[in-house]
VMD Tcl script that draws the C-alpha trace (Angstrom):
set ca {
  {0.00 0.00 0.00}
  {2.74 2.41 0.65}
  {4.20 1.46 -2.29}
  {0.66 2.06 -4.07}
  {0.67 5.43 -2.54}
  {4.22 6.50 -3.53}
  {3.47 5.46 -7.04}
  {0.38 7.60 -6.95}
  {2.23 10.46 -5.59}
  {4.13 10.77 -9.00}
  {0.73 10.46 -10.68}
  {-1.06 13.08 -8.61}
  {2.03 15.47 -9.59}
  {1.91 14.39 -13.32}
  {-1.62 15.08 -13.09}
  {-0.95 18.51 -10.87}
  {1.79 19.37 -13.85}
  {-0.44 18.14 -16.97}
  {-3.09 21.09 -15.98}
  {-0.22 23.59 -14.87}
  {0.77 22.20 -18.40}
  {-2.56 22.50 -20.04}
  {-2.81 26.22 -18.32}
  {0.11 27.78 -19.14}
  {-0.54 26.29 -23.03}
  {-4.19 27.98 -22.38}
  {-2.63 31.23 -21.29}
  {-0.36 30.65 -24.39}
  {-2.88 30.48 -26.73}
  {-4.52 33.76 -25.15}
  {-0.59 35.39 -25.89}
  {-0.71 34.51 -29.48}
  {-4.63 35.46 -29.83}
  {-4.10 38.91 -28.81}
  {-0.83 39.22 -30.99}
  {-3.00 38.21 -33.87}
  {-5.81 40.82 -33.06}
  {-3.25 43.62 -32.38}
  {-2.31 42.51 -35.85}
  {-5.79 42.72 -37.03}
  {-6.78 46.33 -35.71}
  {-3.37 47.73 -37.15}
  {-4.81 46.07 -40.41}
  {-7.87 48.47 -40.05}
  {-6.47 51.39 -39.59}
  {-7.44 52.89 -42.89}
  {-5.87 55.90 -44.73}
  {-7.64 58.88 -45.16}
  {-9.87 59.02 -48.31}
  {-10.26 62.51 -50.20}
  {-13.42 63.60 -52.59}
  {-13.66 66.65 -54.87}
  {-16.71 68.33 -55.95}
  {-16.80 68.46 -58.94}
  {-15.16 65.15 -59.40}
  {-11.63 64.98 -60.99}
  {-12.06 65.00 -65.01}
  {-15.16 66.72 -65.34}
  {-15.02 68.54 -68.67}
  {-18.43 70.88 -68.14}
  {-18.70 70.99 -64.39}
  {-21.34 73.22 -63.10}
  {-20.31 76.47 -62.46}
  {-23.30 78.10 -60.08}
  {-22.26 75.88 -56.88}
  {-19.11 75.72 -54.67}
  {-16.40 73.63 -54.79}
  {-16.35 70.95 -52.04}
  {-13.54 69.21 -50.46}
  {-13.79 66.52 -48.09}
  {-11.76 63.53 -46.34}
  {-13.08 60.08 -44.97}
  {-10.90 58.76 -42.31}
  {-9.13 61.64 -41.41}
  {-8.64 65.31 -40.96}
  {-7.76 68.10 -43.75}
  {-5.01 70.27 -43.24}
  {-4.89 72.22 -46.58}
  {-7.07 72.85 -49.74}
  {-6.19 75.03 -52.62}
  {-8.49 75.50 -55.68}
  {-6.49 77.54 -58.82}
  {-7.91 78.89 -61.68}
  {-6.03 78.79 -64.91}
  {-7.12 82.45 -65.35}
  {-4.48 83.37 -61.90}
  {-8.11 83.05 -59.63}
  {-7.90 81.42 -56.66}
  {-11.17 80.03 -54.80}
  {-10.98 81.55 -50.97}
  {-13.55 78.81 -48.50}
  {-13.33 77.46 -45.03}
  {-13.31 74.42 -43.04}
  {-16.07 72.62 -40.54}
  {-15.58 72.13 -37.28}
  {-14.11 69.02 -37.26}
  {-11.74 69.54 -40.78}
  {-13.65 66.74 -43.19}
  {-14.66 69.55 -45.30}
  {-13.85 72.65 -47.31}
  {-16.42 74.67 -49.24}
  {-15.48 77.31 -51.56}
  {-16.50 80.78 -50.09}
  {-18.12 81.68 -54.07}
  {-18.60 79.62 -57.37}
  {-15.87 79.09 -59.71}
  {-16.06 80.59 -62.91}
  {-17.51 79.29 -66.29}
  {-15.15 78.41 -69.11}
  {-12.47 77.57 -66.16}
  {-9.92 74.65 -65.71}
  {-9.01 74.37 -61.80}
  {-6.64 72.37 -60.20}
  {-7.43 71.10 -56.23}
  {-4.67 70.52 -54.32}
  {-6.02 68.92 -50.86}
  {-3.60 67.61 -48.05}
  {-5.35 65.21 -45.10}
  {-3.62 64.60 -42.27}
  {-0.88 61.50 -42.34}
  {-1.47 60.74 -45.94}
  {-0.07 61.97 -49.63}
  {-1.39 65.25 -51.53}
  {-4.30 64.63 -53.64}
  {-4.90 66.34 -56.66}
  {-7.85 66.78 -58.58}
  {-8.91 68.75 -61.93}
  {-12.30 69.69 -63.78}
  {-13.24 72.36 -66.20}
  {-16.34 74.91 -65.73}
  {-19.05 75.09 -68.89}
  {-19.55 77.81 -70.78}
  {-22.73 79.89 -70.15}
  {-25.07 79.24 -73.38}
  {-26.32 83.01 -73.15}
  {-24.52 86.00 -72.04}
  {-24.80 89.81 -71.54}
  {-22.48 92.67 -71.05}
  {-23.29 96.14 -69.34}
  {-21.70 99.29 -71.76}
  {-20.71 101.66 -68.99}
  {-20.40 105.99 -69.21}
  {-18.76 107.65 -69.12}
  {-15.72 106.17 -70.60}
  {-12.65 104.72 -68.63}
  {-10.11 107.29 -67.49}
  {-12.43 109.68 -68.79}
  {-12.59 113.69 -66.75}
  {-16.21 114.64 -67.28}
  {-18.15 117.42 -65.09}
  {-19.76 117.33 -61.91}
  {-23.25 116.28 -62.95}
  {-22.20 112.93 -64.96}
  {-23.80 110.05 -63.62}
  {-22.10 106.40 -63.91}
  {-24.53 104.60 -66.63}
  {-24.64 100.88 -67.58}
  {-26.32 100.01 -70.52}
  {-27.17 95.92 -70.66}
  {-27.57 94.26 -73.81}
  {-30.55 91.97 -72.37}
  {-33.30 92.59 -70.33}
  {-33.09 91.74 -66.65}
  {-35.27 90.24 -64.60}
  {-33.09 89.83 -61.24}
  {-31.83 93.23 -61.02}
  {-31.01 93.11 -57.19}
  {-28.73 89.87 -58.22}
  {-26.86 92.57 -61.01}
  {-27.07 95.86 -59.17}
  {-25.42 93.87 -55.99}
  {-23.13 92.77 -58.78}
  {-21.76 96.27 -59.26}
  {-20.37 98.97 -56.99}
  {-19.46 102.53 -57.70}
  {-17.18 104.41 -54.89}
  {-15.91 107.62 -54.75}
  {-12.57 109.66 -53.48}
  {-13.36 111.74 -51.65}
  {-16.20 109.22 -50.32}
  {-19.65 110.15 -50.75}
  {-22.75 107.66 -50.81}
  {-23.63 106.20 -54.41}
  {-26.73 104.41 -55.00}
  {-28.29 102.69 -58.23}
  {-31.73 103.15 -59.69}
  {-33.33 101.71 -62.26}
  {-34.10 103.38 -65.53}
  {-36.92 100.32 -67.40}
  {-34.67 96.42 -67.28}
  {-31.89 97.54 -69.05}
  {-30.50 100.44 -67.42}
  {-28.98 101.51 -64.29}
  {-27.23 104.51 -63.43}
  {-25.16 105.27 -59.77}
  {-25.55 109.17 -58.37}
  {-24.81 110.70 -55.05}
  {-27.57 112.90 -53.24}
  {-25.85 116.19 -54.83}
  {-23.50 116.82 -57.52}
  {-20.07 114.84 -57.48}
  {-17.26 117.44 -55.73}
  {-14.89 118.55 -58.09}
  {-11.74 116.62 -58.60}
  {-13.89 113.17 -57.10}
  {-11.82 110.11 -58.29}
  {-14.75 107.42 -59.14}
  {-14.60 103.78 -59.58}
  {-17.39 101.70 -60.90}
  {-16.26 97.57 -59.98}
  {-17.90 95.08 -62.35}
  {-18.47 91.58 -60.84}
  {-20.85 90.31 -63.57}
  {-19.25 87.42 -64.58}
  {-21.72 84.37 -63.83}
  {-24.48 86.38 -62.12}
  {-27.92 85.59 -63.92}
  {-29.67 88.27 -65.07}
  {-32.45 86.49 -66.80}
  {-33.21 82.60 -66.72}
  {-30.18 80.90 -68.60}
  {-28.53 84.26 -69.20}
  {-25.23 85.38 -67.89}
  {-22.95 88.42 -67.16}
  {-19.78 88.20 -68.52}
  {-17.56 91.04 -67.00}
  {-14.89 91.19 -64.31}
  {-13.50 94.20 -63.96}
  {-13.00 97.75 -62.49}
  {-13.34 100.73 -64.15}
  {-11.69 104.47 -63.63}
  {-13.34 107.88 -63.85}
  {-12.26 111.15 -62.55}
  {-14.24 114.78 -62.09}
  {-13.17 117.86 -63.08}
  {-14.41 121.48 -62.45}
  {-17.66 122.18 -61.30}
  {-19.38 123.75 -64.07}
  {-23.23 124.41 -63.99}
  {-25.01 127.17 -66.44}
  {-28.28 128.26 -65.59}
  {-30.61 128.76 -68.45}
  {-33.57 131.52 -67.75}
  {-35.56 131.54 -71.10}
  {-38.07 134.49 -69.35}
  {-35.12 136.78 -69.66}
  {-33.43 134.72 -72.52}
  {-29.87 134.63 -70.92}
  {-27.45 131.94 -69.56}
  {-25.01 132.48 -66.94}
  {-22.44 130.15 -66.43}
  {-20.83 129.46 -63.01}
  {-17.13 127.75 -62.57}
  {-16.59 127.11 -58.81}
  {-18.55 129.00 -57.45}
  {-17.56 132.36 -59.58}
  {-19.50 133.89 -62.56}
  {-17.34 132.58 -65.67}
  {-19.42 134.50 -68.47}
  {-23.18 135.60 -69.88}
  {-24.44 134.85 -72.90}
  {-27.68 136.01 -75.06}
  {-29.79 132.63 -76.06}
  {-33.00 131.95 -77.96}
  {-34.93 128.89 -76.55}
  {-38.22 126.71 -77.86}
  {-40.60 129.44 -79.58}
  {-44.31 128.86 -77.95}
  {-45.52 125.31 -80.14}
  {-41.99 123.54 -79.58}
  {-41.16 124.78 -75.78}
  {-37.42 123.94 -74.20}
  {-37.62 121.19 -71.37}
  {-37.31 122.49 -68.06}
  {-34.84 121.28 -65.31}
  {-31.45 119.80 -64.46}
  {-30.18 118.36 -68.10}
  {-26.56 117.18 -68.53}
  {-23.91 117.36 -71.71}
  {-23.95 113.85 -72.64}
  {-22.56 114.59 -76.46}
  {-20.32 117.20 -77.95}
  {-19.95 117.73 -81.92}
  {-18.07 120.46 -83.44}
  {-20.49 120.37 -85.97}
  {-23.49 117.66 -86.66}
  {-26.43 117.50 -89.20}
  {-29.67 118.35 -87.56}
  {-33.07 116.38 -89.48}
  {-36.03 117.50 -87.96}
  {-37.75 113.84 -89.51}
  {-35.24 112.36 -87.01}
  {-37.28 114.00 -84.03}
  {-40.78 113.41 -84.84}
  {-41.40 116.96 -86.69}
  {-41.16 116.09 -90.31}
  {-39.60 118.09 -93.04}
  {-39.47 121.73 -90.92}
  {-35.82 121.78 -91.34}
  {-32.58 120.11 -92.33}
  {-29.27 121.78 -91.09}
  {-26.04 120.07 -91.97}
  {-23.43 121.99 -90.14}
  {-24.82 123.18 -87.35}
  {-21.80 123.97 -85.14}
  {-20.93 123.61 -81.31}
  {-23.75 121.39 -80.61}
  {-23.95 119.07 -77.42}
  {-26.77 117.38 -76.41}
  {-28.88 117.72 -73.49}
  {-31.55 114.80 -74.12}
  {-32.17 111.37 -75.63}
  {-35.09 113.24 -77.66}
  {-32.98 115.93 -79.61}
  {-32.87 118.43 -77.20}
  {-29.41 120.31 -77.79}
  {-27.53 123.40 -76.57}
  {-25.90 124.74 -79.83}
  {-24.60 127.46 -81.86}
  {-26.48 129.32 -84.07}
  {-25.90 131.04 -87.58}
  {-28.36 130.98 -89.56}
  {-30.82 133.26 -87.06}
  {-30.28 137.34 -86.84}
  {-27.95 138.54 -84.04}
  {-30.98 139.71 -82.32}
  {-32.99 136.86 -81.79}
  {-30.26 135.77 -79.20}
  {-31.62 137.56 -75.80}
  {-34.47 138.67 -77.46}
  {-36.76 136.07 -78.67}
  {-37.35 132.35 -78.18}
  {-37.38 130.71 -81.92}
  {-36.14 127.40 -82.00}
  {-37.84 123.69 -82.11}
  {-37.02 123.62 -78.29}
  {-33.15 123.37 -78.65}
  {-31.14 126.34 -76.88}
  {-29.32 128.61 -79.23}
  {-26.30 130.58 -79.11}
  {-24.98 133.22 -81.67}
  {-22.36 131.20 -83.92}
  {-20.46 131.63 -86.82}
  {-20.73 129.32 -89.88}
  {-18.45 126.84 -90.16}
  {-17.57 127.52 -86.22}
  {-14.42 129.30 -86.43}
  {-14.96 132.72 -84.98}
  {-13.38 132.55 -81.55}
  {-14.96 135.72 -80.67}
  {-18.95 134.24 -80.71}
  {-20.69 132.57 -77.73}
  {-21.58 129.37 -79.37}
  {-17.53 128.85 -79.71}
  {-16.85 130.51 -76.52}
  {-19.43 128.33 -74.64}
  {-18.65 125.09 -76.00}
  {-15.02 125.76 -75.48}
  {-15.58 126.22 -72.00}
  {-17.63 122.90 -71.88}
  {-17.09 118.93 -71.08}
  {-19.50 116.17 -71.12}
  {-21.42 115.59 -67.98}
  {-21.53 119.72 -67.01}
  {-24.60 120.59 -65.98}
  {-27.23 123.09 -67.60}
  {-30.82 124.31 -65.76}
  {-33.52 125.57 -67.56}
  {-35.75 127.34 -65.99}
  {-39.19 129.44 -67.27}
  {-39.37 127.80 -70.08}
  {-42.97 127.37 -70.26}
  {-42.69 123.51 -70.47}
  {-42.57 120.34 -67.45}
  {-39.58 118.86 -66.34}
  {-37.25 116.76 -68.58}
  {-38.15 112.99 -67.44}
  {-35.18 111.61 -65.25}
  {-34.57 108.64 -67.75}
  {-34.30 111.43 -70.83}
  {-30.83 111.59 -71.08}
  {-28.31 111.37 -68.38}
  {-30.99 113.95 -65.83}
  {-31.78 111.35 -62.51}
  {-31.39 114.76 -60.48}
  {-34.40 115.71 -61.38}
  {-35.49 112.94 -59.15}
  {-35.38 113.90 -55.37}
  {-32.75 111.96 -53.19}
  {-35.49 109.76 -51.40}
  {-37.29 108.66 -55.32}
  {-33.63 108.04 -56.91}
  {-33.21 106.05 -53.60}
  {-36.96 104.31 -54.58}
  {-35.65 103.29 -58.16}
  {-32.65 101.04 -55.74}
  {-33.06 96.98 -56.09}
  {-31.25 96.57 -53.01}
}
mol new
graphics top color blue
foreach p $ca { graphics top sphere $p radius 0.5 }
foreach p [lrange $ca 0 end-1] q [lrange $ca 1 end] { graphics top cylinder $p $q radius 0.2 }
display resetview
């Protein structure tokens, strides 16, 4: 029996060791599980995956939405978006970095290259190219760049089509002034707007009308087409006062008399305008048709000299040589034009039609008043201050 129990000593130990054994090979097997897992979760750790909108190759991406950016499985750091026309695309970031949006549109007719950057993985780059509007339209500005005009001359934009979303286009353009004075736009019918302050420009105001047109619709399916800024600078203050009761015109350069001058206005049937009218045109000498006006055959002048026009009807202020000296101060006579003694062919120095339209440039301001006849309409040339500040304010989309 001892014996028996000795010999099943060794076998209670063998047994004791075979689940020490079987234990440690357990706790083994848990070591080279959790190496293998380890090994597993490094295997999903996944690089970060970038996405451009619009998607790289696009040949006629749209161009009236942003640009987007963004990253799965990660973080951006940078994002560039460059124009091949120099542009670059300014945007910003969401709180947590997985996505850019452009701050504006990209342009039409545009290639652009992305350049993106995630966090921990390579530089992506992407590139598409903006379609071309199918229908576009252009605004034809006055006065003209790096122009000097006078201190009534409105900035003017003419548009080629009609447009329906003028607050979209006026917001579109800007006009500022040096030194600064508030500018505001109003509305002449849907293809015209012109930019004024409350009172004349000062003299020797540097102006700047900035285009931003390019992409803004002004009509379903039409487009603006221009990018650009435009210079204009004032000159003297010039403003003649026209009193066709006493048949005279006295004309005022910064604030001093600068001369008088005997005129002959619209005879009783064909009365002057009234009001605040502005030199829009200059000739040295232009054909006058009174068919072209609405009056028929009544006359036909070829050279009529020193003429500058005062309204989009025919209204002028011009010399005059075909009339006695003494009409001028004494008599009104004409179809409703304003008339200055002149010399034919324009080349006495010594007359006040030469005199006058020497002393002239366009957008100087002329007043007629007692003429017998209502006010010159606003849109009737370039004469919006004959609107008071609070209805050119009313004529404002914005």
């Amino acid at each position: 029996m001892l014996v028996a129990l000795g010999a099943a000593v060794p076998a209670l130990a063998l047994t004791g060791c075979g689940e020490a054994a079987d234990a440690a090979e357990g706790a083994g097997a848990t070591a080279t599980d959790g190496t293998g897992a380890g090994t597993r979760a490094k295997a999903q750790v996944r690089t970060p995956t970038v996405t451009v909108s619009p998607a790289d190759g696009t040949r006629k991406a749209d161009f009236t939405n942003p640009v987007e950016v963004s990253v799965a499985d990660g973080t951006l750091s940078t994002v560039k978006v460059s124009g091949n026309d120099g542009s670059t695309l300014a945007g910003s970031f969401n709180d947590d970095r997985t996505r850019w949006t452009s701050t504006g549109n990209p342009y039409s007719g545009t290639k652009y290259t992305v350049t993106a950057k995630a966090e921990g993985a390579a530089e992506h780059t992407a590139t598409f190219v903006t379609k071309s509007p199918g229908e576009t339209f252009v605004g034809y500005f006055t006065p003209e760049a790096n122009s000097t005009s006078g201190v009534g001359m409105p900035v003017s934009i003419n548009f080629t089509k009609a447009v329906t979303d003028r607050a979209a286009v006026e917001k579109a353009i800007t006009v500022t002034a040096e030194p600064a004075v508030e500018v505001v736009g109003h509305w002449f019918g849907d293809r015209r707007l012109d930019f004024r302050p409350a009172r004349y420009w000062a003299a020797g105001t540097k102006i700047t009308l900035s285009l931003r047109l390019k992409d803004v619709e002004g009509t379903d399916g039409v487009y603006g087409v221009q990018s650009k800024d435009i210079t204009f600078h004032i000159g003297r203050r010039q403003v003649s006062t026209v009193d066709l009761a006493r048949k005279t015109m006295t004309v005022e350069r910064d604030g001093t008399t600068l001369a008088g001058y005997p005129v002959s206005g619209g005879a009783a049937d064909h009365t002057t305008w009234s009001g605040i009218m502005v030199i829009s045109e200059r000739f040295e000498e232009t054909r006058m048709e009174s068919s072209t006006v609405g009056l028929g055959d009544e006359y036909d002048i070829a050279d009529v000299p020193h003429a500058q026009r005062l309204t989009t009807s025919g209204t002028f202020i011009h010399g005059n040589y075909w009339a006695s000296a003494s009409v001028f101060g004494g008599s009104n006579t004409s179809h409703g034009c304003i008339g200055l003694h002149d010399a034919k062919g324009g080349n006495d120095s010594s007359v006040p039609g030469y005199r006058f339209y020497e002393s002239s440039m366009l957008g100087d301001v002329v007043v007629v008043e007692n003429s017998g006849e209502r006010t010159v309409e606003a849109s009737n040339g370039l004469n919006g201050w004959n609107l008071s500040w609070a209805d050119w304010q009313a004529g404002s989309a914005l």
